[in-house]
C-alpha positions in Angstrom: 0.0 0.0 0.0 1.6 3.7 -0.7 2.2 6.6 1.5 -0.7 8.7 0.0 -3.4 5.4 0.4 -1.9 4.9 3.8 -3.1 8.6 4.8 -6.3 8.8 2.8 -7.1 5.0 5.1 -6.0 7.2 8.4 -7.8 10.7 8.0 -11.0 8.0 7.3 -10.5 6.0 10.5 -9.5 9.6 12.3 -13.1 11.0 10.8 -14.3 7.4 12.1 -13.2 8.6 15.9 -14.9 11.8 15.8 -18.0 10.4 14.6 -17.9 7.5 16.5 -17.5 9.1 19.8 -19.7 12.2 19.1 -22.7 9.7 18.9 -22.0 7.9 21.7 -21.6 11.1 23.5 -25.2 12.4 22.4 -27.0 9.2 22.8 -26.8 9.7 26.7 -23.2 8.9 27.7 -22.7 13.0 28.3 -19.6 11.8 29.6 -17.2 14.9 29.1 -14.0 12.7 28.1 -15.9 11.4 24.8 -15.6 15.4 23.5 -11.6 15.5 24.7 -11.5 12.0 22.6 -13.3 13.5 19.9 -11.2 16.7 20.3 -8.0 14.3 19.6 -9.7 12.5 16.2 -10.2 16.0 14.9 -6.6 16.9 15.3 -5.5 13.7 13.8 -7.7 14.2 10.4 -6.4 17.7 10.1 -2.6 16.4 10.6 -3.5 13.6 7.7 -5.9 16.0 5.2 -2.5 18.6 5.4 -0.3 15.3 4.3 -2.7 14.7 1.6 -2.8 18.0 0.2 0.9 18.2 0.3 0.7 15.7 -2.6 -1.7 18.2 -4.5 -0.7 21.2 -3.4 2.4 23.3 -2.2 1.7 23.6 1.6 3.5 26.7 3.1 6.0 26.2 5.9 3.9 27.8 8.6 1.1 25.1 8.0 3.0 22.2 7.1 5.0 20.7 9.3 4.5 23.8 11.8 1.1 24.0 12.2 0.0 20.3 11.5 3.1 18.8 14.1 1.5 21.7 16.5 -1.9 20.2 16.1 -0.6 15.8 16.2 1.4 16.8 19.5 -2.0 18.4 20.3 -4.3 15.4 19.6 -1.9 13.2 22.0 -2.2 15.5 24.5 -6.2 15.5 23.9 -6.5 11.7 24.5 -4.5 12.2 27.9 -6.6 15.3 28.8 -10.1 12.8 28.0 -8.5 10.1 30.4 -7.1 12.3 33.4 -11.5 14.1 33.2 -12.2 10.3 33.2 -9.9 10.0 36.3 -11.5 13.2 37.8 -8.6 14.4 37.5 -7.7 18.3 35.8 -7.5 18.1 32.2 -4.8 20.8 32.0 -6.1 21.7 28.6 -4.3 25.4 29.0 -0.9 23.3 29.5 -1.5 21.0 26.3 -2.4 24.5 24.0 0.6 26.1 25.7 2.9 23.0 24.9 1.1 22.9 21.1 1.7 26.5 20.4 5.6 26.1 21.8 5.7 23.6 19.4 4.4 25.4 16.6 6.9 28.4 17.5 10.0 26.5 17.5 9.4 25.5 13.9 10.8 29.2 13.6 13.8 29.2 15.6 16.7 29.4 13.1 19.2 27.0 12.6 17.5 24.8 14.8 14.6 22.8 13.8 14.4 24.5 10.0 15.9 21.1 8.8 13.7 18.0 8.4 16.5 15.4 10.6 16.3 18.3 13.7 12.3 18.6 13.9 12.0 14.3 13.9 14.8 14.1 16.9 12.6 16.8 18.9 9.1 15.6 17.8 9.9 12.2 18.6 11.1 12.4 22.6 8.0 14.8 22.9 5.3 12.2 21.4 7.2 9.5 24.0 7.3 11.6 27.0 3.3 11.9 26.3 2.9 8.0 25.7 4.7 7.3 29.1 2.9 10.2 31.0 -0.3 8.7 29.7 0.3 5.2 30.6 1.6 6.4 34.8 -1.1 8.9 34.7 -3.4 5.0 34.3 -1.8 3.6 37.1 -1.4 5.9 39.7 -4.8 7.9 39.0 -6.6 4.0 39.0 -7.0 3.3 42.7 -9.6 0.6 42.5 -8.3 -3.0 41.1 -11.2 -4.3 39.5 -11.1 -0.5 37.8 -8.2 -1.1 36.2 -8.7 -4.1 33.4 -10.8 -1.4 32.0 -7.5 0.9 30.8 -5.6 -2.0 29.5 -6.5 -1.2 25.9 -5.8 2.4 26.4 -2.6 1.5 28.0 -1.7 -0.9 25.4 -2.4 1.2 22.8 -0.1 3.8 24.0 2.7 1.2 24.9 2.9 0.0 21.1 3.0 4.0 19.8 5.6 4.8 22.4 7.7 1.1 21.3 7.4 2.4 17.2 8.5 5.6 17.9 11.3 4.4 20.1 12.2 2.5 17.2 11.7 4.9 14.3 14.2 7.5 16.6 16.8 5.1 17.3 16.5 4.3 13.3 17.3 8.4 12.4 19.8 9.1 14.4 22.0 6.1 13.9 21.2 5.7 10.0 23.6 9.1 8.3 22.8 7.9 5.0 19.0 8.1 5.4 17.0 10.0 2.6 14.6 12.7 4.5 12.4 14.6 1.9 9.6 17.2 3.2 7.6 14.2 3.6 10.1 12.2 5.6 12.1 9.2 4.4 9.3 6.6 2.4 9.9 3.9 4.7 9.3 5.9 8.0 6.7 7.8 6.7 5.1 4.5 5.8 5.7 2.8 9.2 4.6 5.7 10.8 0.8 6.2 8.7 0.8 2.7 9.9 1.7 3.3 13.4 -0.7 6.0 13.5 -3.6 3.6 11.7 -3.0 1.0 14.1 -3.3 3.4 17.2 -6.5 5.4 16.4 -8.0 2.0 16.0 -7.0 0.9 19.3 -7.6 4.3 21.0 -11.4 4.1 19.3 -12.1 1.1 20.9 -10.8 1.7 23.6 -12.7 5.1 24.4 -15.7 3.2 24.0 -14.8 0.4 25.7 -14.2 2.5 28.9 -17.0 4.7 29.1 -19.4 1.1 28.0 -17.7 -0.2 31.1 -18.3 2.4 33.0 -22.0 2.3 32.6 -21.7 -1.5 33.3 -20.4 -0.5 36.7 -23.2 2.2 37.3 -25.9 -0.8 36.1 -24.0 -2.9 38.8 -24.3 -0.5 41.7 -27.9 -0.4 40.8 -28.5 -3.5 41.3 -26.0 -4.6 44.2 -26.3 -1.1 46.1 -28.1 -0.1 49.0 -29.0 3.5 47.5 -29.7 4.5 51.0 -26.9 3.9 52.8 -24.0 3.2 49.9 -23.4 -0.5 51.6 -23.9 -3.7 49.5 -27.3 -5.1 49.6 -28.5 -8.5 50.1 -28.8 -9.8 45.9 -24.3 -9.3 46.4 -24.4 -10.9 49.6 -24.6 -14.8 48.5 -21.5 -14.8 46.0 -19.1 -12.4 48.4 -19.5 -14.9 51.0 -19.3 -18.0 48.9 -16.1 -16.5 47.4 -15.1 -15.3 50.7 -15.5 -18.5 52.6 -14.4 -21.0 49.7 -10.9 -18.5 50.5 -10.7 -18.6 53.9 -7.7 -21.0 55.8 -7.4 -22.9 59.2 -5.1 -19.7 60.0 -7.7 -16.6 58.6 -11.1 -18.1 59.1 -14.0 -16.5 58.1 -16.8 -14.9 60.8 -20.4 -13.8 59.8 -21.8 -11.1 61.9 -25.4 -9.9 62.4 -26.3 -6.5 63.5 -30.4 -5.8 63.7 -31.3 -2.3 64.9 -33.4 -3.0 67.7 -37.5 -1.4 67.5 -36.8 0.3 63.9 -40.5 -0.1 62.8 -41.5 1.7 66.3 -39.5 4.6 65.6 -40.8 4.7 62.2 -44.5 4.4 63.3 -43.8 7.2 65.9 -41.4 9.5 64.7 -41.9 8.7 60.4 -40.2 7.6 57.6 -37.5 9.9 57.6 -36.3 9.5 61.2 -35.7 5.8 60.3 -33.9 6.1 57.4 -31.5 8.7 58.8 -31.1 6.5 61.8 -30.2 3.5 59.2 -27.3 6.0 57.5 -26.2 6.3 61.1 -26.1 3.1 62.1 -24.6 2.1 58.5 -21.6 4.5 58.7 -20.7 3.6 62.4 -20.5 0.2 61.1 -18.3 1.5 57.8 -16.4 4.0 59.7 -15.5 1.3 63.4 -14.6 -1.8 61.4 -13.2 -0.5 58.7 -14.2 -3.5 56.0 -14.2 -3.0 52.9 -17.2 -4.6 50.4 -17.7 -6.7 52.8 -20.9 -4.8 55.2 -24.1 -5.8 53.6 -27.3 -4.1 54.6 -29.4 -8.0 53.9 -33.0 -6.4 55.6 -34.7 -2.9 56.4 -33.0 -2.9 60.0 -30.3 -5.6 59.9 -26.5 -5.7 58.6 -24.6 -8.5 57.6 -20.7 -8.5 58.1 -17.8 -10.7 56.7 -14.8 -10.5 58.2 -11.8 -12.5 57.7 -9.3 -13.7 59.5 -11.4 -12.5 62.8 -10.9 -14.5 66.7 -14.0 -15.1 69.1 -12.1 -12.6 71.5 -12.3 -9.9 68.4 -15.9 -10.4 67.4 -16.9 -10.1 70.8 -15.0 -6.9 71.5 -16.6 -5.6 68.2 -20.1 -6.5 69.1 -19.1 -4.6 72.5 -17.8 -1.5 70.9 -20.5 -0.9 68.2 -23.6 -1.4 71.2 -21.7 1.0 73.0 -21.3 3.6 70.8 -24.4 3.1 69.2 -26.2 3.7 72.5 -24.1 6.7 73.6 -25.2 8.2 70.3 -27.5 11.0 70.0 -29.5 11.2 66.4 -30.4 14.8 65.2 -33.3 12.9 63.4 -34.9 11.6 67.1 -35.9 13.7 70.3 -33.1 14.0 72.9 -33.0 11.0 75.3 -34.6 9.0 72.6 -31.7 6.0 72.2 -31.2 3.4 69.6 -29.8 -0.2 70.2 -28.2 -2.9 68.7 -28.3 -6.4 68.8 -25.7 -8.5 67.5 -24.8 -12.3 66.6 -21.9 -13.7 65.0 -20.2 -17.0 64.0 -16.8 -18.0 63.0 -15.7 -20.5 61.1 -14.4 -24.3 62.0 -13.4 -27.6 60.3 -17.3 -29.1 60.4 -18.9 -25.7 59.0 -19.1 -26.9 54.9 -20.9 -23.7 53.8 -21.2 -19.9 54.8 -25.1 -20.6 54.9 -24.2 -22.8 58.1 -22.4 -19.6 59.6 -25.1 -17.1 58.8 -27.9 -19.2 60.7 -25.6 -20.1 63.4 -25.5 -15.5 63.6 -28.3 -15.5 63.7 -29.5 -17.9 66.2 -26.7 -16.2 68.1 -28.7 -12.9 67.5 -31.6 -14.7 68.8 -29.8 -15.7 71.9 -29.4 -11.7 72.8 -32.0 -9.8 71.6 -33.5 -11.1 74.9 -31.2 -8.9 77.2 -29.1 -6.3 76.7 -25.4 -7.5 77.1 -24.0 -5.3 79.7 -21.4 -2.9 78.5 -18.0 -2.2 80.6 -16.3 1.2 80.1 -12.1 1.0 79.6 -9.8 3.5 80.8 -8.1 5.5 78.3 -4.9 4.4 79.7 -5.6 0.7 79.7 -6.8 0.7 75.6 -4.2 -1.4 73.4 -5.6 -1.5 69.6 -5.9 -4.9 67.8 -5.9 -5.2 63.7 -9.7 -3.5 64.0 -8.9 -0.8 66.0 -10.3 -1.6 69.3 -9.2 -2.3 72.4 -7.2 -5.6 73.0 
């Protein structure tokens, strides 16, 4: 395939991008990134319809390679402005038109970069500073796991750019004898319209794939989600403990614990539907907030919690199930009258050798539960002084 067949193919699969992600911007993804990403296709076919009408037409020097090497170090820079929005992070778009238009200006610095050899060698590092950047921009501004799969194609995509340019620059500078028109040697310029073919088709997908992932997620928290408190609700509870328990070791078992808030329904019926639920958020961020699990608080009915905990002793659970009556109890609600109290009750299990399932554990919680709701387990203050803090944070 030629050079100019090679660049009518890209500034198609560059119009492609624009299109592509335009639509699925206005079809109700107003996710923000998908116009950087856009943006960055735009850029792309204006660097390719220049090339093509350098083979119709003479392009002057302030448009071609100034102006169109401005706007390609642009368009990377758009695709890592889309993905740091994405992150929530500052796109820095005034730092990316400030980097274009020092790029476009040093085209005129004399002596310098006038020469064909001098604008690849600084063009080059620039375009692979911005692959790199890109990539550890990925994996620090990721902080969820399962989050990160999503930006493998993204990161890949940049990885194979960065590796052909490596290439392509270590090929100029060792290589004297190698034959640089306006265009750029034949057989770079062809690698790189296919380098460049190759990674708007991978950066396409990819865009897409991480904003349809992203929606997947939302779907997910709508159906696993408490909405009111944030916790996990009771459809995610069966396959986190089977996971959980089919994980757990002699040395880290794991211990099922049942917290019911005790007379809910007659604070609703006397104080209304309001006070209860901001008496649930309570109660479900002391439990987020003092044991400090995470995915693995579950809020399984209207007034009762399930917790997984791994790797938990009997001496632990029962200084949590202290700890959370107590400061449950010593809490006053804005949403009830003063002197108006709530109370827990709690049951938990942990596992052993004959327990083949975590259903056993949760109904031997919940008898447990049973056992106490019918008095309140007495609760012993401890002296500053004397607190020593196990792995949850509570006194030893």
């Amino acid at each position: 395939m030629d050079a100019f067949t090679l660049h009518i193919s890209t500034a198609i699969i560059s119009a492609m991008m624009v299109v592509s992600l335009l639509t699925f911007y206005f079809v109700g993804n107003r996710e923000r990134s998908l116009i950087d990403w856009s943006i960055a296709g735009g850029l792309f076919f204006f660097s390719n319809a220049v090339g093509i009408s350098s083979y119709f037409f003479d392009i002057p020097y302030w448009l071609g390679p100034a102006l169109t090497n401005a706007c390609y170090i642009l368009a990377h820079l758009a695709l890592l402005a889309g993905l740091r929005r994405h992150l929530l992070l500052s796109p820095n778009w005034s730092l990316m038109l400030g980097i274009a238009a020092a790029v476009f200006l040093a085209h005129f610095i004399p002596g310098l970069l006038e020469t064909i050899t001098y604008r690849l060698l600084y063009i080059y590092p620039l375009l692979m500073a911005i692959n790199v950047y890109t990539v550890i921009t990925v994996v620090l501004g990721v902080k969820s796991k399962k989050l990160h799969a999503i930006y493998y194609p993204f990161m890949f995509a940049e990885l194979i750019f960065l590796g052909q340019q490596l290439v392509r620059y270590i090929f100029v500078i060792f290589d004297n004898q190698l034959p640089l028109t306006t265009a750029g040697d034949h057989l770079l310029q062809t690698l790189g319209t296919l380098a460049v073919m190759t990674f708007l088709l991978l950066m396409m997908l990819s865009c897409c794939l991480i904003i349809y992932r992203q929606q997947q997620l939302k779907l997910f928290d709508a159906i696993e989600v408490d909405s009111l408190t944030g916790l996990l609700n009771r459809q995610a509870l069966p396959q986190r403990a089977k996971e959980m328990f089919e994980q757990s070791t002699p040395s880290t078992p794991l211990a099922i614990m049942v917290v019911e808030i005790d007379d809910l329904p007659q604070l609703s019926e006397q104080y209304g539907y309001p006070a209860s639920d901001s008496v649930i958020k309570h109660i479900a961020n002391v439990l987020k907030f003092t044991t400090h699990i995470e995915g693995g608080i579950f809020r399984s009915q209207t007034n009762k919690f399930v917790l997984l905990i791994e790797g938990a002793t009997v001496e632990q659970l029962i200084r949590l199930s202290e700890r959370l009556i107590e400061k449950v109890a010593n809490m006053q609600m804005k949403a009830l009258p003063n002197g108006v109290q709530t109370n827990l009750n709690i049951g938990y299990s942990i596992q052993s050798a004959h327990d083949h399932s975590w259903q056993i554990l949760f109904q031997q919680a919940e008898q447990k539960l049973k056992q106490t709701m019918a008095a309140e387990p007495a609760v012993e203050s401890r002296h500053a002084k004397n607190i020593t803090l196990d792995r949850f944070g509570f006194s030893a």
